[in-house]
C-alpha positions in Angstrom: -12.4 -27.4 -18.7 -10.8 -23.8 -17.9 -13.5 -24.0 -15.3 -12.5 -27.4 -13.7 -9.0 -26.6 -13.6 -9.1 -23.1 -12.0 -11.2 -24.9 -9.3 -8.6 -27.9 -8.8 -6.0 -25.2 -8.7 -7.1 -22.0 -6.8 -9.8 -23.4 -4.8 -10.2 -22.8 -1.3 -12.0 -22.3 1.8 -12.8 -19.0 0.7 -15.7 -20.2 -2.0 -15.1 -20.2 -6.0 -12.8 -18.8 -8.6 -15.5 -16.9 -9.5 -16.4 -15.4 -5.9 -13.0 -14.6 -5.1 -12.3 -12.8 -8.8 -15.4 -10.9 -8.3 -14.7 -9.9 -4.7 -11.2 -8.5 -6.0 -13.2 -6.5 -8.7 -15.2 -4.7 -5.8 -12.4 -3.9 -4.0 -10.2 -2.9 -7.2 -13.5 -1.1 -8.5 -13.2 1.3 -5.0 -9.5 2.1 -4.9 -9.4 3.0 -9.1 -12.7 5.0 -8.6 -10.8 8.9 -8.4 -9.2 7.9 -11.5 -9.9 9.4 -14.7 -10.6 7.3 -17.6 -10.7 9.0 -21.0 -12.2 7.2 -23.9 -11.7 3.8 -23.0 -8.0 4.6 -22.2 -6.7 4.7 -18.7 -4.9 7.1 -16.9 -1.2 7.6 -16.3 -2.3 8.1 -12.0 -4.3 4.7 -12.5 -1.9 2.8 -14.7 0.7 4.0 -11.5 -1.9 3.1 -8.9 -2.5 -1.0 -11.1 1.3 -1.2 -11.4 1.3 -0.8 -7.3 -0.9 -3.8 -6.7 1.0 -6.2 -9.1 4.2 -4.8 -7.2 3.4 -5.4 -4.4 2.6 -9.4 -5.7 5.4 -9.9 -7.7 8.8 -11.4 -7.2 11.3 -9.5 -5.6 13.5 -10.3 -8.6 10.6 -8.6 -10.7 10.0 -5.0 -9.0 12.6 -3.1 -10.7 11.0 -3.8 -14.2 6.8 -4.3 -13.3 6.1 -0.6 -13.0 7.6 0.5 -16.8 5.7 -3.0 -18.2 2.0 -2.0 -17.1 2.2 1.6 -18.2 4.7 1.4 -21.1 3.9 -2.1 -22.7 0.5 -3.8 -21.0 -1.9 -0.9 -20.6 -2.3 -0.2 -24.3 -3.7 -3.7 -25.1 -5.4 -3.7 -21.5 -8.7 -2.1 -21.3 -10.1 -3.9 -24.8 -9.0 -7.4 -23.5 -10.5 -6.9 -20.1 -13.5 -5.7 -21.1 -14.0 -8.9 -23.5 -13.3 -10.7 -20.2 -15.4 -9.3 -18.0 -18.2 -9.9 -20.8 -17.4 -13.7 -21.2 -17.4 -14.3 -17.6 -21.1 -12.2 -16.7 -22.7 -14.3 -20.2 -20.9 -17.8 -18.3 
């Protein structure tokens, strides 16, 4: 269901959900490389460098507040639940 509705929603003539999530994860994968990662837990420069990219998508109306929400309230609940994501969707 999750499956048919991301394709009736996102897709394009760029190819599947799945491509296109995958293709971001490359290119994310490149650009968070040089930061450090200590057990599991994510860096202050790459919490900063995440709260960039969803800045620069966000609603103007949103900026002021996105940067303090990664680092401060998202990142420590972060790496655990996209980890069990990235599991579920290789398994798929």
């Amino acid at each position: 269901m999750l499956d048919d509705n991301a394709r009736e929603l996102l897709a394009d003539a760029t190819g599947s959900w799945q491509r296109r999530f995958i293709g971001l994860v490359n290119v994310r994968s490149d650009a968070y490389a040089p930061f450090a990662c200590l057990d599991g837990t994510p860096s202050f420069a790459l919490l900063r460098a995440f709260g960039s990219c969803l800045i620069d998508i966000a609603a103007t109306k949103d900026r002021p507040w996105m940067m303090a929400q990664v680092v401060d309230v998202e990142a420590p609940d972060a790496p655990p639940a996209l980890a069990a994501a990235v599991r579920k969707l290789v398994l798929q």
